[in-house]
C-alpha positions as CSV (number, residue, x, y, z in Angstrom):
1,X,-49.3,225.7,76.2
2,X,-47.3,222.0,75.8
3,X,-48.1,220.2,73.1
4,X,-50.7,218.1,74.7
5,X,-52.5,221.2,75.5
6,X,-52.5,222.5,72.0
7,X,-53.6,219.1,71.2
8,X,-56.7,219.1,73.4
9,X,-57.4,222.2,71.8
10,X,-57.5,222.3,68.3
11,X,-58.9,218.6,68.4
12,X,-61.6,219.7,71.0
13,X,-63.1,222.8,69.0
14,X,-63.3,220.7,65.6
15,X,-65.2,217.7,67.6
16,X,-67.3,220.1,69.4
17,X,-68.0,222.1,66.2
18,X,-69.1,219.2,64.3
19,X,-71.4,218.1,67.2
20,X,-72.9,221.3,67.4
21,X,-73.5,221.2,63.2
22,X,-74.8,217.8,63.8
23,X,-77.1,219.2,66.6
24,X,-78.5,221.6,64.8
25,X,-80.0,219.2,61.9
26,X,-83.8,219.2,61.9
27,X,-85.4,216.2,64.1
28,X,-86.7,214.4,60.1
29,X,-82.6,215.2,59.2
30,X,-81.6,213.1,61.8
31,X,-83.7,210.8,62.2
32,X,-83.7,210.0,58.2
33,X,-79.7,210.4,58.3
34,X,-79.4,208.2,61.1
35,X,-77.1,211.1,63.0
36,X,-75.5,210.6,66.1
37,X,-72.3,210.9,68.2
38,X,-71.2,208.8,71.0
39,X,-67.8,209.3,72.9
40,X,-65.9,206.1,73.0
41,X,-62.5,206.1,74.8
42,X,-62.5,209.7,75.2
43,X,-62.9,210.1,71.6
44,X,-66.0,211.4,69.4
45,X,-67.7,209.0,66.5
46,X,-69.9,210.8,64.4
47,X,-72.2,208.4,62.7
48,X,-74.4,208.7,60.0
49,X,-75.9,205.3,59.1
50,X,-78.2,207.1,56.5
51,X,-75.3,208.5,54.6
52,X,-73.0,205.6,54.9
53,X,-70.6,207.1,52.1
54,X,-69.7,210.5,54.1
55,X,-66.4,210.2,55.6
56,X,-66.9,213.7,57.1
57,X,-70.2,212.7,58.8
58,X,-68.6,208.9,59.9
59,X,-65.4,209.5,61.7
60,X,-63.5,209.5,65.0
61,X,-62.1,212.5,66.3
62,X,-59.7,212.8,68.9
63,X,-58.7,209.0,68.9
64,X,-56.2,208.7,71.6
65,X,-56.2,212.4,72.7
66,X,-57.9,212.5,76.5
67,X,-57.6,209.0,76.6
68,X,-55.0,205.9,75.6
69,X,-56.9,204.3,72.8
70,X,-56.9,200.5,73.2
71,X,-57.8,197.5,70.8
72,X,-61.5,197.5,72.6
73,X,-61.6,201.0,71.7
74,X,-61.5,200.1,68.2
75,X,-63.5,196.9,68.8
76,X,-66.1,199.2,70.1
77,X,-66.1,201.7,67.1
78,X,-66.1,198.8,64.6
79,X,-69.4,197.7,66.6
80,X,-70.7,200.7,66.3
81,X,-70.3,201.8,63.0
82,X,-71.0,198.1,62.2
83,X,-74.5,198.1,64.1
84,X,-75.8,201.0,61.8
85,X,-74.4,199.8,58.7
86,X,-71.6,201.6,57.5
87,X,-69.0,199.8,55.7
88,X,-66.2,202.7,56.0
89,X,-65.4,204.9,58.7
90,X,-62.4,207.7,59.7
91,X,-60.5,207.8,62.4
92,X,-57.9,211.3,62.5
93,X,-54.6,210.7,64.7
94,X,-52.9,213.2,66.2
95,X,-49.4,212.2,66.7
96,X,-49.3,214.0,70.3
97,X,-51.3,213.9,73.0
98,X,-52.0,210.6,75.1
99,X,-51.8,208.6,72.2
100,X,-52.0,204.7,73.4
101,X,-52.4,202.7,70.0
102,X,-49.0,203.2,67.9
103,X,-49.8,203.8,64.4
104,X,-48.3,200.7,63.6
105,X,-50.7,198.7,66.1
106,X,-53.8,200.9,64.2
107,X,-52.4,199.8,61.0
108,X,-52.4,196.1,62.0
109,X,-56.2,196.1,62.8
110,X,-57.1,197.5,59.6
111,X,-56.6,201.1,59.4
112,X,-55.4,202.5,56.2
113,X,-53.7,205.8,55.7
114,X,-56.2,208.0,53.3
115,X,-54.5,211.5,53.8
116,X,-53.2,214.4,55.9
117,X,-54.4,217.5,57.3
118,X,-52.7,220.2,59.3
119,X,-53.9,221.9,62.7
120,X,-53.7,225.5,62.9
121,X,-54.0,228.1,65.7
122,X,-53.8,231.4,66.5
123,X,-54.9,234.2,69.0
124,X,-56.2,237.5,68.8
125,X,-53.5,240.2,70.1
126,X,-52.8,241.2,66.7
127,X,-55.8,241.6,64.2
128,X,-55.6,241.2,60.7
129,X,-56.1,244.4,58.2
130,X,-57.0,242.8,54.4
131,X,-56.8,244.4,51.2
132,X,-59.1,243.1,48.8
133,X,-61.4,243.9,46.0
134,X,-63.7,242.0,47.9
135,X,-65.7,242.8,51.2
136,X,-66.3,240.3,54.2
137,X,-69.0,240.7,56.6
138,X,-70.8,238.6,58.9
139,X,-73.8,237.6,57.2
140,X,-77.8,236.6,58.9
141,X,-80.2,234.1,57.9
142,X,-81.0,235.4,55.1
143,X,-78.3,234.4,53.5
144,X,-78.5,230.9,54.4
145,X,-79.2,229.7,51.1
146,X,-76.6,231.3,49.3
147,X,-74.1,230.2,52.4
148,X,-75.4,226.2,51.7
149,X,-75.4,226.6,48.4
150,X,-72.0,227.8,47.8
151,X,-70.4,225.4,50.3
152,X,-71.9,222.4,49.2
153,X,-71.3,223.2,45.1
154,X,-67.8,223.7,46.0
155,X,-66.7,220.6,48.5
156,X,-69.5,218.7,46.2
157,X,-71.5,217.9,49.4
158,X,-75.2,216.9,48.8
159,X,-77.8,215.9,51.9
160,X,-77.8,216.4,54.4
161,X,-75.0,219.3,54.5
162,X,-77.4,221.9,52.9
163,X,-79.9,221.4,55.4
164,X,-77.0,221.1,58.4
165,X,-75.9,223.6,57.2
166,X,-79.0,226.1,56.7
167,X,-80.2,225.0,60.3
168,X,-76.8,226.1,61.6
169,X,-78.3,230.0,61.6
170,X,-80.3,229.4,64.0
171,X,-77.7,228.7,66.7
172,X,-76.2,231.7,68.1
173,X,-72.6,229.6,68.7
174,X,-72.5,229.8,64.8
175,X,-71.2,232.7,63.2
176,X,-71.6,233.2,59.1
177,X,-69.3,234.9,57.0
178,X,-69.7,235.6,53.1
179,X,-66.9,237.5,50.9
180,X,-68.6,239.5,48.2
181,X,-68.1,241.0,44.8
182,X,-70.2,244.1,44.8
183,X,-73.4,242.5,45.8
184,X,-72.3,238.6,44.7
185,X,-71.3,236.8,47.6
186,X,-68.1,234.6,45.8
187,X,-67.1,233.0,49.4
188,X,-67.6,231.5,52.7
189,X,-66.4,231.0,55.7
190,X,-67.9,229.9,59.5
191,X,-66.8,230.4,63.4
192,X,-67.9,228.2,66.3
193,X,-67.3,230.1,69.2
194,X,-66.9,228.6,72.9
195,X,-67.4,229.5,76.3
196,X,-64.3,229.3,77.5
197,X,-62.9,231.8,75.1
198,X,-61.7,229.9,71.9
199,X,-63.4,229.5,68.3
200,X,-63.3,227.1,65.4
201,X,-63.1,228.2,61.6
202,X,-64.3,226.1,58.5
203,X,-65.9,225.9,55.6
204,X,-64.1,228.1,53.7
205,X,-64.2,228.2,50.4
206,X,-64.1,230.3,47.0
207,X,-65.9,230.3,44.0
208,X,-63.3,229.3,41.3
209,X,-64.4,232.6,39.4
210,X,-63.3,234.7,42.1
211,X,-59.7,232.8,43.6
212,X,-56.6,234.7,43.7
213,X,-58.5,238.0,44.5
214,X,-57.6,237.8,48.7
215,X,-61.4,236.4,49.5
216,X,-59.7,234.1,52.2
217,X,-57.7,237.1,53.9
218,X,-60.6,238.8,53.9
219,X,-63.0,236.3,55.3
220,X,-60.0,236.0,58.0
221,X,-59.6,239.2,59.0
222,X,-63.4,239.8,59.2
223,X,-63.9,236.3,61.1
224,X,-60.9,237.5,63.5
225,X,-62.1,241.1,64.1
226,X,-65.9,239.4,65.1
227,X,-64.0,236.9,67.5
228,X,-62.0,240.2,68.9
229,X,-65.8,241.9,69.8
230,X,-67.0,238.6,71.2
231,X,-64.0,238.2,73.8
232,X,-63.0,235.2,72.2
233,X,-58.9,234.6,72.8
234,X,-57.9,231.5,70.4
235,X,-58.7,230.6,67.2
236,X,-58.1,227.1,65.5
237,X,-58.8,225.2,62.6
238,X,-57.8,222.6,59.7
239,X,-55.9,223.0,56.4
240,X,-54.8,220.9,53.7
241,X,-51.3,220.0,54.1
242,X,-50.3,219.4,50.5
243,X,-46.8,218.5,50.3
244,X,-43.4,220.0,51.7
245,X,-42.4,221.0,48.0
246,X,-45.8,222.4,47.2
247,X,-47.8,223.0,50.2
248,X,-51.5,223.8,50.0
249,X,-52.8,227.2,49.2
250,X,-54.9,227.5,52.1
251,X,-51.7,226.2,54.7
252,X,-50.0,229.2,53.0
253,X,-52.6,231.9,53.3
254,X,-53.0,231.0,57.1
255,X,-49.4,231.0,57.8
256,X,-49.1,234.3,56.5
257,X,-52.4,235.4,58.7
258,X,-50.3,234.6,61.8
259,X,-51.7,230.8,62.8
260,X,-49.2,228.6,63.7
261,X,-48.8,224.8,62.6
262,X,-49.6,222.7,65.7
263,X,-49.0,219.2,64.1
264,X,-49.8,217.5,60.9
265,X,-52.4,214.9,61.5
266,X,-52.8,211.8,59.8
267,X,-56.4,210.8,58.8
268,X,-56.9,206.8,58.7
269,X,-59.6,204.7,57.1
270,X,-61.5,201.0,58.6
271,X,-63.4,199.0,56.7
272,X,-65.6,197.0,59.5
């Protein structure tokens, strides 16, 4: 694949896995939350004018990736988010892809640099085998609860994610995955899975009690061999970049796994 390729990838399965998430909110969610997604220049905005203070739930993704962003791009998105009252919103720039606006030119209509994440991907020729005290499996609706509960205690998410997030069980796109210490579950993980072959993975996460003990590799390999028997090709996904002394745990632990860095993307705030 060349670069803009890759790029249409891993930026397409995040987008489309956040629209699905935001999908599958309950109709008194969304309506109290103010959800919605619009495509503007190619690009997706999530909106949430009812949770003006999410970042996550009020961003752009894919700003100049299918489509040249231009200034009435922007002028557009600062309508937008303007019309339903949020103050701050993200916009995540890839630095390959059709690009248009120069991070410069973004930078001179307001947009600040916040932080930096890294895009990951991977296929599915060679499976993973974990060793771990711990045992992943894909988990049912039962454990819906327990999936909300841990992911929102440890990204310190409140509403709507536990009810995004609970709802998201009932879609058979989503796929639920729990690490657990005899009959604890200590972790998390999720797969969106697409048509066309390719997945998304996110929401991992660990309790603090139980890091260091491989819950991540296992949650991997688990999440990999399920993608396998599902006939899925490609897997993607976003890590923390930390820094090039000291990069982030999670950057690490995927490298080793076999995904490959595609490009470190830059995440941008606007204050409209």
């Amino acid at each position: 694949m060349t670069e803009s390729e890759i790029c249409s990838l891993v930026e397409g399965n995040e987008a489309r896995a956040y629209v699905a998430l935001v999908e599958s909110a309950s109709s008194g969610v969304q309506a109290q939350c103010d959800l919605s997604v619009r495509r503007v220049g190619g690009a997706y905005a999530f909106v949430a004018g009812g949770v003006r203070d999410s970042l996550l739930l009020n961003r752009v993704i894919g700003l100049g990736v299918w489509q040249s962003s231009t200034q009435a791009h922007v002028e557009e998105l600062d309508d937008l988010y303007r019309a339903h009252g949020v103050e701050t919103y993200a916009a995540e720039v890839a630095p390959v892809g059709v690009t248009g606006l120069s991070l410069q030119a973004l930078q001179e209509m307001g947009f600040v640099p916040f932080k930096q994440t890294t895009m990951m991907y991977r296929d599915t020729a060679i499976p993973l085998t974990a060793v771990s005290s711990l045992v992943a499996r894909e988990v049912n609706e039962a454990f819906a609860d327990d999936f909300a509960g841990t992911c929102c205690s440890m990204f310190k998410f409140s509403d709507p994610f536990p009810d995004l997030l609970r709802n998201s069980f009932r879609r058979p796109d989503f796929k639920h995955w729990m690490a657990f210490d005899d009959d604890r579950p200590v972790a998390a993980a999720m797969t969106v899975e697409f048509e066309e072959g390719t997945a998304w993975i996110g929401w991992v996460c660990t309790l603090p009690s139980h890091r260091g003990r491989g819950a991540q590799t296992s949650l991997a390999a688990a999440q990999l061999r399920g993608c396998i028997a599902r006939g899925v090709n490609c897997v993607t996904l976003e890590a923390a970049t930390g820094t090039k002394k000291r990069p982030s745990q999670s950057l690490r632990n995927y490298a080793r796994l076999g995904w490959k860095a595609a490009y470190d993307r830059l995440i941008l705030l606007k204050r409209v």
